[in-house]
C-alpha positions, -999 to +999 in steps of 0.1 A: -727-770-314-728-776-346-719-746-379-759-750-388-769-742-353-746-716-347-753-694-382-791-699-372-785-679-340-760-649-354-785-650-383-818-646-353-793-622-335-782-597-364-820-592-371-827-585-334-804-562-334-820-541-367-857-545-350-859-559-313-897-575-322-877-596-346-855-623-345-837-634-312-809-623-293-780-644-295-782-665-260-750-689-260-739-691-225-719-719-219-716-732-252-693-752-271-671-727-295-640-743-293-619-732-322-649-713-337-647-695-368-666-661-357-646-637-377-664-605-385-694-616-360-721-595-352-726-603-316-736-571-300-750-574-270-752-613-270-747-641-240-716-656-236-713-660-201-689-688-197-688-699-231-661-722-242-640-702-268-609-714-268-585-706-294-616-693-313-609-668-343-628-634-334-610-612-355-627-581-360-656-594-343-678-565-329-688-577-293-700-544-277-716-543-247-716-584-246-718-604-213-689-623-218-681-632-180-661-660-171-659-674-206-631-689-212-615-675-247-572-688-238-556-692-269-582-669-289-577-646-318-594-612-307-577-588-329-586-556-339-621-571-321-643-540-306-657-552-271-659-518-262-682-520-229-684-555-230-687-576-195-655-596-195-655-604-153-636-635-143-627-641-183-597-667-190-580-643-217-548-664-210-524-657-241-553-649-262-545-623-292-562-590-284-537-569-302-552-533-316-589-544-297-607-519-286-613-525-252-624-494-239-645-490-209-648-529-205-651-547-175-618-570-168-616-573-132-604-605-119-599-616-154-569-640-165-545-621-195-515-635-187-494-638-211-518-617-237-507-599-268-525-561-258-499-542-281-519-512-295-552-521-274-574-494-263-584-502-227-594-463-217-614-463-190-614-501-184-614-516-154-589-544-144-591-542-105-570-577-097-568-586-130-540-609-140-514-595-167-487-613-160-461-615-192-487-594-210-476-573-240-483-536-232-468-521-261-484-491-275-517-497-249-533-471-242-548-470-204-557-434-202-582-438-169-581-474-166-583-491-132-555-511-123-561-511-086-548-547-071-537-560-111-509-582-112-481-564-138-451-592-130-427-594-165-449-566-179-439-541-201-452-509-186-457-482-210-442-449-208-462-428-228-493-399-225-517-426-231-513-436-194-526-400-179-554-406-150-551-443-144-559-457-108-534-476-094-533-492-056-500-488-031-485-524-044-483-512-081-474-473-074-443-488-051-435-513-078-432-490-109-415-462-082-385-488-079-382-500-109-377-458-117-352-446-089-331-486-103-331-468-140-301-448-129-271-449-096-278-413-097-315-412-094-320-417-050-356-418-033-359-397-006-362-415+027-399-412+027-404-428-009-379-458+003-404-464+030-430-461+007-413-482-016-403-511+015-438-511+027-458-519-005-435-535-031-437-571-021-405-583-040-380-553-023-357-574-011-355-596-041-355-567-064-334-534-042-307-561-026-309-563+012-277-545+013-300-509+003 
């Protein structure tokens, strides 16, 4: 797709959004937005279900409520981007940039964000049931009721703050973040039922408590 083509349809889609009897809504599912320049774009509500938006600038884009599943946006610069309830299902987020994004109350579940800079993302109320974040940056996120139930967290930094109140968390995680607490200290011991708890559901014990505990 072409620069022409695309300003033609976020120019048809920013006057469907002022009157719905106008213009057209922005229908780019599938498309080619490789490296894109879409900084600033309006694209409320639009289609980009498995779009192509690799390393594509999206910085302060405002995507809310978009269908954005299993687009592929690796590599991309989603900054201080608002996709508050936006559709993000299956989504290749791989190392993308989504620092300070308000991602509130999205859909992320089986999405891809390894490796992805979240620092100072809002993802309140979100939901990232078997989402990967593997080597994600968690700094200053704030997860306040997110769903995490089934996410991968490997090489994560988990953050230890308020903003984490209420969030939803399956056996695997709960065990995993319970070891990695009673390890802070030689003088912090589970009690015999936690350590089962901890044996049963953390899937790298022995490689993390020594076989010798």
């Amino acid at each position: 797709m072409n620069r022409e083509e695309l300003d033609k349809i976020l120019d048809d889609h920013k006057e469907w959004l002022k009157d719905r009897s106008k213009g057209k809504r922005a229908y780019l599912s599938g498309a080619d937005l490789i490296e894109a320049d879409l900084i600033n774009a309006d694209l409320i509500e639009a289609d980009l279900r498995r779009a192509d938006l690799r390393r594509s600038d999206l910085r302060m884009a405002d995507l809310r409520r978009s269908d954005l599943g299993g687009a592929d946006l690796s590599g991309a610069d989603l900054s201080n981007a608002n996709l508050r309830s936006a559709d993000l299902g299956g989504a290749n987020l791989s190392y993308a940039d989504l620092s300070y994004t308000d991602l509130s109350y999205t859909d992320l579940s089986n999405a891809n964000l390894g490796g992805a800079d979240l620092s100072g993302a809002n993802l309140s109320y979100a939901n990232l049931s078997y989402a990967d974040l593997n080597s994600a940056n968690l700094r200053r996120i704030n997860l306040y009721s997110a769903v995490l139930y089934s996410a991968v967290l490997d090489s994560s930094c988990w953050p230890l703050s308020c903003n984490t109140k209420g969030v939803i968390l399956c056996k695997k995680l709960q065990a995993q973040l319970l070891a990695h607490a009673f390890k802070v200290s030689p003088d912090c011991k589970p009690t015999d039922e936690q350590m089962d708890f901890i044996k049963t559901n953390f899937h790298r014990f022995s490689e993390f408590w020594g076989k010798d505990e």
